[in-house]
VOGU-3710 file (C-alpha; in Angstrom, 3 decimals, decimal comma):
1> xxxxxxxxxx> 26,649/31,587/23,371  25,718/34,222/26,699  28,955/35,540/26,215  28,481/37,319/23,077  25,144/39,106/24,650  25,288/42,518/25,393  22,186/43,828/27,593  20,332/46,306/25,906  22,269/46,155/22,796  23,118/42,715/21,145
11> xxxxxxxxxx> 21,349/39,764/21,065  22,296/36,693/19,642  19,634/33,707/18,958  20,412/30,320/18,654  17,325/27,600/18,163  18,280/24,423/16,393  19,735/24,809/13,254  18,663/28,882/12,910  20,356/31,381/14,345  19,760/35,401/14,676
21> xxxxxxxxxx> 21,374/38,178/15,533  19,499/41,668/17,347  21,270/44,668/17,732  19,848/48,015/19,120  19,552/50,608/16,591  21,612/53,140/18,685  23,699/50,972/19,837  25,394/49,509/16,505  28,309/51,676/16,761  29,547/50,359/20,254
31> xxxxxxxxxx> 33,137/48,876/20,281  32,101/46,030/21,845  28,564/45,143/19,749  31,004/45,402/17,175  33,879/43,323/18,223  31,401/40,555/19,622  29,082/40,944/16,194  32,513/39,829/13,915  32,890/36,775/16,469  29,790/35,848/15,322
41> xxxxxxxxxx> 30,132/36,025/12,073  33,099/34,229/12,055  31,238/31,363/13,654  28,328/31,612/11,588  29,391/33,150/8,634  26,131/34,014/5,989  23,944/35,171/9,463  21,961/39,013/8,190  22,293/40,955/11,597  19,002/42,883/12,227
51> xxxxxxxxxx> 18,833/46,514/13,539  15,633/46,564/16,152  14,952/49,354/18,704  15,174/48,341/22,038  11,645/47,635/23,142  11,697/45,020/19,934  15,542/43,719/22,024  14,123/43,709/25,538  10,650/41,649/24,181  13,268/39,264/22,154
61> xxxxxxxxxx> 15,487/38,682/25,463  12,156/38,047/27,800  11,131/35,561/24,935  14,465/33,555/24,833  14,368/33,558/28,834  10,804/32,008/28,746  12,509/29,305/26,558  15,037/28,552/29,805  16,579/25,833/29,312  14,232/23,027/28,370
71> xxxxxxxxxx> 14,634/23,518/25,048  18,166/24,251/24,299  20,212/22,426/22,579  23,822/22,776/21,578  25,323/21,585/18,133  28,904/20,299/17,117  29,408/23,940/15,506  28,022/25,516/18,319  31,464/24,823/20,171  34,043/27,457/19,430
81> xxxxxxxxxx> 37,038/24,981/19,891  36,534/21,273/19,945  39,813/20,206/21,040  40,770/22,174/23,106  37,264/21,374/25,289  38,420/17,407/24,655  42,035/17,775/26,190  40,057/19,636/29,053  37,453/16,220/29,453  40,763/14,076/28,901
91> xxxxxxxxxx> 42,745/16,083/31,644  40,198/14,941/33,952  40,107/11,403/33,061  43,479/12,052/33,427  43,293/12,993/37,127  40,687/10,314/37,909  43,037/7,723/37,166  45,923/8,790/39,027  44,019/9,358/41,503  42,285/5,731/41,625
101> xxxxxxxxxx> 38,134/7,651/40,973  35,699/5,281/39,539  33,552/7,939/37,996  33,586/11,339/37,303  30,771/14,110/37,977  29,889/17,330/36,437  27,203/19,090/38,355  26,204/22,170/36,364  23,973/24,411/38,266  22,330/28,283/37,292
111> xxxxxxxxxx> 25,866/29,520/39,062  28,172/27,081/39,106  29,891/23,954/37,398  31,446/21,218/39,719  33,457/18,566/38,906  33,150/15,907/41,504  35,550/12,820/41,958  34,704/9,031/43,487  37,703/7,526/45,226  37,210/4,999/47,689
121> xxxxxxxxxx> 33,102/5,003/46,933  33,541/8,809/48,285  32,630/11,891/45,758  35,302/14,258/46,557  34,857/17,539/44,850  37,909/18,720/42,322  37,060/21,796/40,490  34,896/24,355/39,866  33,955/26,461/37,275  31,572/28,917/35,493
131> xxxxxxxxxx> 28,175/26,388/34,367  28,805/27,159/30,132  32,013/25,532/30,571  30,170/22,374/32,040  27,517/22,705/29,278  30,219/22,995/26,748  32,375/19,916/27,787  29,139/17,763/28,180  28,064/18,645/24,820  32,046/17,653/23,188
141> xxxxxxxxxx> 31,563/14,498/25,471  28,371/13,428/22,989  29,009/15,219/19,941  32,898/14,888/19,200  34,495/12,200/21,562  31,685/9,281/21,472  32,311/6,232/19,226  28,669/6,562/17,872  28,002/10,108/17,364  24,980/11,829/17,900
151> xxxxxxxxxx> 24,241/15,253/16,008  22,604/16,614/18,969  23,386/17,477/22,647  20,467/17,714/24,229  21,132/19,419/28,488  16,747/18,781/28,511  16,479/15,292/28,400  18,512/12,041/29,589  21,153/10,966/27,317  24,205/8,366/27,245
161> xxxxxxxxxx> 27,277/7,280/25,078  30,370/5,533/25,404  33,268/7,559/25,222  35,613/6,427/22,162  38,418/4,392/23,423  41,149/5,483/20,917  40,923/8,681/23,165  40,701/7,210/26,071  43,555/4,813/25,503  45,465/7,847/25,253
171> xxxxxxxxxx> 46,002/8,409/29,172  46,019/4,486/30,020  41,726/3,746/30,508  40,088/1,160/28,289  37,146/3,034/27,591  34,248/5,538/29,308  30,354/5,103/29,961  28,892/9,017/30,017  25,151/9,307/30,718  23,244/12,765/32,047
181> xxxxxxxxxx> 19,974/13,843/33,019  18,563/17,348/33,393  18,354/18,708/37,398  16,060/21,290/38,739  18,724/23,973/38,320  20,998/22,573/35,058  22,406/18,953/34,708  24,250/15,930/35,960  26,732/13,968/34,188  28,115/10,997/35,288
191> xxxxxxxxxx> 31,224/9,336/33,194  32,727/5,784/34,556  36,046/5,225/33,460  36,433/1,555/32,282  40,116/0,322/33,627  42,325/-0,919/30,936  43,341/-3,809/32,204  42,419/-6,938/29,734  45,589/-8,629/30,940  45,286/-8,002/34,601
201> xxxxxxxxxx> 42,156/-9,193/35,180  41,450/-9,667/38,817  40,698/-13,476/39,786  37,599/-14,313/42,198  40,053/-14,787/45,539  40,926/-11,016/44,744  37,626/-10,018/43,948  36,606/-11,094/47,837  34,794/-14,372/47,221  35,048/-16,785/49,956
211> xxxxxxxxxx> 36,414/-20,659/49,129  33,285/-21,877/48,874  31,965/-19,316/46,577  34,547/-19,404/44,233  34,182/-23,588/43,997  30,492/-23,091/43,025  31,170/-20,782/40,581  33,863/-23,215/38,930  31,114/-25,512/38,747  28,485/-22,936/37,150
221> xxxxxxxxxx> 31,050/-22,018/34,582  32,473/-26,113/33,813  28,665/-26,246/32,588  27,685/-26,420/28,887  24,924/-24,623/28,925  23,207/-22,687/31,316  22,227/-18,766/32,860  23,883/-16,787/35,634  22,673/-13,313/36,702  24,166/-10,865/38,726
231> xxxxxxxxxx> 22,772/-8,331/39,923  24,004/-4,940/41,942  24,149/-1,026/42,440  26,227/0,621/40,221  30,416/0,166/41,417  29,418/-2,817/43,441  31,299/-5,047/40,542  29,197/-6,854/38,656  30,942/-5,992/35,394  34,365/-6,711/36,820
241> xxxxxxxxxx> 33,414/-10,359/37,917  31,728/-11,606/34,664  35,100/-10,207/33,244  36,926/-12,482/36,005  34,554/-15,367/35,122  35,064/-15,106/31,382  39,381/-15,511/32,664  38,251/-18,670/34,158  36,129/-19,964/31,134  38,969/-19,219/28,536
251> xxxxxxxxxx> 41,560/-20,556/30,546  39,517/-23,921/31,112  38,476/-24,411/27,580  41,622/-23,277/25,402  39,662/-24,221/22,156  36,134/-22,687/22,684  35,037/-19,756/21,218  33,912/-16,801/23,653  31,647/-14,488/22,025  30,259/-11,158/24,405
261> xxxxxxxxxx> 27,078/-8,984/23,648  27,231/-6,093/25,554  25,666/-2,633/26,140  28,072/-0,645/26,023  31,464/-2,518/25,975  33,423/-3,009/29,342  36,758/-3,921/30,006  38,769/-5,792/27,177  38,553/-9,704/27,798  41,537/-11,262/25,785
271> xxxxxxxxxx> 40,921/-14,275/23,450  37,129/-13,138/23,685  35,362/-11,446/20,826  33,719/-8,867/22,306  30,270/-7,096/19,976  27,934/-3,869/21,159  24,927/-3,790/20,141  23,990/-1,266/17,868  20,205/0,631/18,185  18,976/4,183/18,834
281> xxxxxxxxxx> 19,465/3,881/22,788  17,121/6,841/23,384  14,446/4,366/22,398  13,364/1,598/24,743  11,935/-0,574/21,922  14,487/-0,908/19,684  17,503/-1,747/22,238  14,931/-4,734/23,316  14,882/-5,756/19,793  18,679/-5,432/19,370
291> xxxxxxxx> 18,961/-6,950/22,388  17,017/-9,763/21,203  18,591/-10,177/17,587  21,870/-9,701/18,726  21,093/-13,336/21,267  19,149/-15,309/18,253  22,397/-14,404/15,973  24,870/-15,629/18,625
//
């Protein structure tokens, strides 16, 4: 909320759930302390504006710059208009599929906001901005368009969601993985766009496995029982070929039943039922133990 600062004459505070307003004792009268204190109000109507002189601003301002960053955090009503920041995330899911990008990513710096583009396993850089509208559309990202809502958004430490595929079904993609972590200078968000393309699924021959390959796999999946483990960076398709290999299972066994566990949800598999599973991701322990339930109860 910078924007509603005024140097040497209004303040505005905002930690947690408490918010304050400072304004300079000789400075009340300004049009524009005035016309940025009713904005406030609107937004956080019941808030007691106090009068200080300005040594009492100046000391208040050095104190909320010591704070920096590391403890900021921004809440759902912190955002002065929620959809119009999710038809800005959309437009660039928007733009990533048309223009064939895996993954978007906002790099918010101290003086600038990037949006950055990977097509063809090259980042390609699309926009750029001023860094509170990054802030602003990372914190709608996790607080309004996630399936599992947290009530934080929290720019100091690492956090991750899937992206609620009612929106994202919207402009033609399955579904969205969106994870950040805090930078030196501000924050990195990475979203994945998950294709939606459950009845397109692309077989192993177009997937680039040689004959051989794909015979042994036919014989891995033919088995009743059984483990196979894939393993990769991130975009190297490991996701897409289970999805390929679950094709091939369901069309070899028309009356088994094909139950997923997965963290978060890919692509759709049709004729599958696919389940999350459901924890506080922030902590380590407990998506072991859902991970582990979730396998016993299978």
């Amino acid at each position: 909320m910078d924007k509603y600062n005024l140097k040497d004459a209004l303040l505005f505070i905002s930690r947690g759930d408490t918010h304050e307003i400072l304004i300079e004792t000789n400075q009340r009268t300004r049009p524009d302390v005035q016309s940025n204190l009713q904005e406030l109000l609107k937004l956080y109507p019941g808030i007691n504006p106090k009068v200080v002189s300005l040594s009492e601003l100046q000391e208040a301002g050095q104190d909320e710059k010591n704070r920096g960053p590391k403890e900021r955090i921004i809440h759902l009503k912190d955002l002065a208009d929620v959809s119009e920041s999710e038809k800005k995330v959309l437009s660039y899911f928007e733009t990533a599929r048309k223009l064939g990008a895996s993954d978007i990513h906002f790099l918010i710096s101290e003086s600038i906001f990037k949006v950055r583009m990977r097509i063809f396993g090259e980042l390609q850089t699309v926009d750029e901005d001023q860094p509170a509208l990054g802030y602003s559309l990372c914190a709608t990202a996790i607080l309004s368009m996630a399936d599992v809502t947290e009530t934080s958004f929290f720019p100091q430490r690492e956090q991750d969601a899937r992206l609620s595929p009612q929106l994202m079904r919207k402009i033609g993609i399955f579904g969205a993985r969106y994870s950040h972590r805090p930078t030196g200078d501000g924050l990195i968000a990475v979203m994945r766009l998950i294709p939606d393309d459950g009845d397109k699924v692309p077989t192993f021959k177009q997937l680039g496995f040689i004959p051989e390959q794909i015979r042994l796999l036919n014989i891995m999946l033919r088995r009743p029982e059984g483990k196979i483990v894939l393993s990769g960076p991130t975009g190297s398709g490991k996701s897409t070929t289970l999805r390929s290999a679950c094709r091939v299972y369901l069309d070899d066994n028309q009356g088994r039943h094909l139950l997923t566990i997965e963290d978060p949800l890919e692509g759709q598999i049709l004729g599958a039922t696919q389940t999350p599973i459901i924890c506080d991701k922030s902590d380590e322990d407990a998506v072991k133990l859902a991970w582990s339930r979730a396998i016993s109860s299978a």
